[in-house]
C-alpha positions in Angstrom: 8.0 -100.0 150.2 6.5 -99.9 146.8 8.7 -101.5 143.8 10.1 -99.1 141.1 9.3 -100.8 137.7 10.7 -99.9 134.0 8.6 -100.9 130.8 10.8 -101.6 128.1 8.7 -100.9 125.0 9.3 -101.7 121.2 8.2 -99.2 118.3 5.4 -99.6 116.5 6.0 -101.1 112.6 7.4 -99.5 110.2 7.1 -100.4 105.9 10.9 -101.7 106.5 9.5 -103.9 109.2 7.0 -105.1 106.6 9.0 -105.8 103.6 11.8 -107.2 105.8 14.5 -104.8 104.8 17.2 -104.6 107.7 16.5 -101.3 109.6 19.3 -101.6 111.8 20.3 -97.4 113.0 19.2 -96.3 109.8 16.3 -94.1 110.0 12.6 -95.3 108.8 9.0 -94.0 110.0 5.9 -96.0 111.5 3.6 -97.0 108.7 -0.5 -96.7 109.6 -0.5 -100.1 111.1 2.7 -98.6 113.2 1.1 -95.4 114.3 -2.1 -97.5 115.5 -0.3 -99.6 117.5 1.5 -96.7 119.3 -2.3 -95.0 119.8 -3.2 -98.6 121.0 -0.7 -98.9 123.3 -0.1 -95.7 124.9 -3.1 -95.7 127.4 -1.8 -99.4 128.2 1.3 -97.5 129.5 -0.1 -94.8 130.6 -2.0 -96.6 133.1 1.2 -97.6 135.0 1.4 -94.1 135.7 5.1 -93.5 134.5 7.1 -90.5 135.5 9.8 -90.5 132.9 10.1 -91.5 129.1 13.1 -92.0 127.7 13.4 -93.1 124.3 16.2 -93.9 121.4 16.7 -91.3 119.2 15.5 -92.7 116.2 12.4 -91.8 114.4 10.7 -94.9 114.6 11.5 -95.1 118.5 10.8 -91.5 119.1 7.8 -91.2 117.0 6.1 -94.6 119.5 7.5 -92.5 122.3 5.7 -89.1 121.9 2.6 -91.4 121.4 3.0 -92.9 124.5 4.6 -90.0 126.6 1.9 -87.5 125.6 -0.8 -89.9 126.7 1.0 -89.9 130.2 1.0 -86.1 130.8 4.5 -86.1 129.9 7.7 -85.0 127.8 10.1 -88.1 125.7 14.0 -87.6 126.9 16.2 -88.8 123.8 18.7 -91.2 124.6 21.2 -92.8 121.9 22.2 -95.5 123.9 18.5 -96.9 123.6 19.4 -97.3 119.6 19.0 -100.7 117.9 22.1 -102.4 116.7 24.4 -101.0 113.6 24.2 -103.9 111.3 26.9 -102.3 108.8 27.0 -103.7 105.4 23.2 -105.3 105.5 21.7 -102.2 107.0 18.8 -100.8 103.9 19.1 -104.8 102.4 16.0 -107.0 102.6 16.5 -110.2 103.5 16.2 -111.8 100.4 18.9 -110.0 98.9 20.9 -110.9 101.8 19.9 -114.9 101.1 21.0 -114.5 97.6 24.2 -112.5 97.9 25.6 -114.8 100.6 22.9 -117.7 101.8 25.8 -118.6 104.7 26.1 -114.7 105.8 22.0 -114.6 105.9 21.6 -118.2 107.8 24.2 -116.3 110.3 22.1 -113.4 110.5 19.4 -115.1 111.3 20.4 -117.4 114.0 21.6 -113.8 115.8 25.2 -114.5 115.0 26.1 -111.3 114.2 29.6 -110.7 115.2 31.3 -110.9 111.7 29.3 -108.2 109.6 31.4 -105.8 108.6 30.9 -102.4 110.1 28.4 -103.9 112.4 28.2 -103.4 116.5 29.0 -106.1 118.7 26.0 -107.5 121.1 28.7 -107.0 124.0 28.9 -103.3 122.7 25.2 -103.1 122.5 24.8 -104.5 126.2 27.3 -102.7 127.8 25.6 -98.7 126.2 21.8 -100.3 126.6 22.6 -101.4 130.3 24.0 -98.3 131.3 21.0 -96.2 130.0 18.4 -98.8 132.2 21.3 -98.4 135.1 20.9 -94.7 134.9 17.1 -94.8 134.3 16.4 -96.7 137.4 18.5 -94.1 139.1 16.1 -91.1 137.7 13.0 -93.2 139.6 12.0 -92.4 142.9 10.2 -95.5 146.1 7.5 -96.9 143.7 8.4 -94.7 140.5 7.9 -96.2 136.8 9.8 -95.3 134.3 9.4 -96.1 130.5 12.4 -97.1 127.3 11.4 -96.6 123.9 13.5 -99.2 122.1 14.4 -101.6 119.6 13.5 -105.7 119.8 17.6 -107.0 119.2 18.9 -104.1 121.8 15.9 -104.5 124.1 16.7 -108.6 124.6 20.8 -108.0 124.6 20.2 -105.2 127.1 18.1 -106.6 129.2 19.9 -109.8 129.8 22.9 -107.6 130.3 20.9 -105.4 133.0 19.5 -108.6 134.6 23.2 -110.5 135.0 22.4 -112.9 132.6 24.8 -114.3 129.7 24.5 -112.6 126.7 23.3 -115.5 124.7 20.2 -115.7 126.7 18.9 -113.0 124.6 19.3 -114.7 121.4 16.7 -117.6 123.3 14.2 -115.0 124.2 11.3 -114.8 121.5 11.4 -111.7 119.3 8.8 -108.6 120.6 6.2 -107.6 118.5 5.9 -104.4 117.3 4.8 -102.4 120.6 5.8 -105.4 122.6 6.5 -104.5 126.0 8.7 -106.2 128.7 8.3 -105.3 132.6 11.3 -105.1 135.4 10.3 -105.1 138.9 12.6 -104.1 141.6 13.1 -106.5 144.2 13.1 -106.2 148.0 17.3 -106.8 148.0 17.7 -103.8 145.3 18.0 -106.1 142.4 15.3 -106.2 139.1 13.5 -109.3 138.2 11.6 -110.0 134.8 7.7 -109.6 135.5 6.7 -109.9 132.2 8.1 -110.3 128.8 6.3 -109.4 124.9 2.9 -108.8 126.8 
C-alpha cells in the first residue's frame, strides 16, 4: 500500500510581506520576487505528481496556486477555510506603527499571542476551520494519492498541529515558512499522518 501524502505550501511574497505591513485576510498580490518563487516552485510540486489543488481563496494564495496547479496538469479548488488568520484592528498596519502605537500590543503580537486583538480570530478558531479542510482533503485522495494546500504560514503551523493531535502551542514553537515553504504529511500504515518534512 502506497502512502497518501499532502503538501502544505505557503504563497510566494508579496510587497506587504516586504515592508512588514500585517496582511492578515486582507487581500495583497505577489510582487516579482513572489511570482518567481511560485514559477520556482511549481515543478518542485509538480514532481510529486499531485491529483488535487486546493487553495485559500485569497489572491496571494490563489495566484501561488494556479502557478503550481497549472504546472501539474491541473485545475486550483478554492477553499476559505485555507485563509490566514483575521488579525482585526492591525490588519493593513506595519509593524512599526504597531510598536509605536502600543509597544506591549506589538511585543504580544510577536510572540504569537494573539488572542486579545480586537476583531481578530482565535488560533482555536483557525485550527478547528484549517483541520477540517486537511480532514476533508485527505478524504478527496485515493491509495498513494497526493494532494496539495495553498496557504498561509500562521494557519499552516496552527492547522497542522491541530490536524496532527498536537497542542496548539506547538505551532507557535515551529519556525516561520518562507515564502513558498512547503511542509509534507505522510500517511501512516495505522491511518494516522506523520510530519515528513517541515519549510523544505
Amino acid at each position: 500500500m502506497t502512502a497518501r501524502r499532502i503538501v502544505l505550501l505557503r504563497h510566494g511574497r508579496t510587497s506587504w510581506n516586504a515592508t512588514q505591513r500585517v496582511q492578515g485576510q486582507l487581500d495583497s498580490e505577489l510582487d516579482e520576487v513572489g511570482l518567481e518563487q511560485a514559477r520556482a516552485v511549481a515543478p518542485v510540486v509538480a514532481a510529486m505528481a499531485p491529483a488535487l489543488v486546493w487553495t485559500s481563496d485569497l489572491a496571494r494564495a490563489r495566484v501561488t496556486a494556479e502557478t503550481v496547479a497549472k504546472e501539474a496538469g491541473l485545475v486550483p479548488t478554492h477553499d476559505e477555510r485555507l485563509r490566514e488568520f483575521r488579525l482585526g484592528e492591525l490588519q493593513g498596519l506595519t509593524h512599526d506603527e504597531i510598536r509605536e502605537r502600543d509597544p506591549e500590543a506589538f511585543a504580544r503580537f510577536r510572540s504569537g499571542d494573539w488572542e486579545g486583538i480586537p476583531g481578530a480570530e482565535s488560533p482555536q478558531e483557525v485550527a478547528d476551520r484549517y483541520a477540517a479542510c486537511l480532514r476533508d482533503l485527505a478524504a478527496a485522495l485515493g491509495e498513494g494519492q497526493c494532494g496539495v494546500a495553498v496557504s498561509h504560514g500562521a494557519a499552516i503551523r496552527t492547522g497542522l498541529a491541530a490536524f496532527l493531535g498536537w497542542p496548539l502551542s506547538v505551532g507557535q514553537d515551529l519556525r516561520a515558512l518562507g515564502n513558498c515553504g512547503r511542509v509534507v504529511l505522510e500517511q501512516r500504515v495505522t491511518g494516522g499522518w506523520a510530519l515528513a518534512s517541515y519549510n523544505a
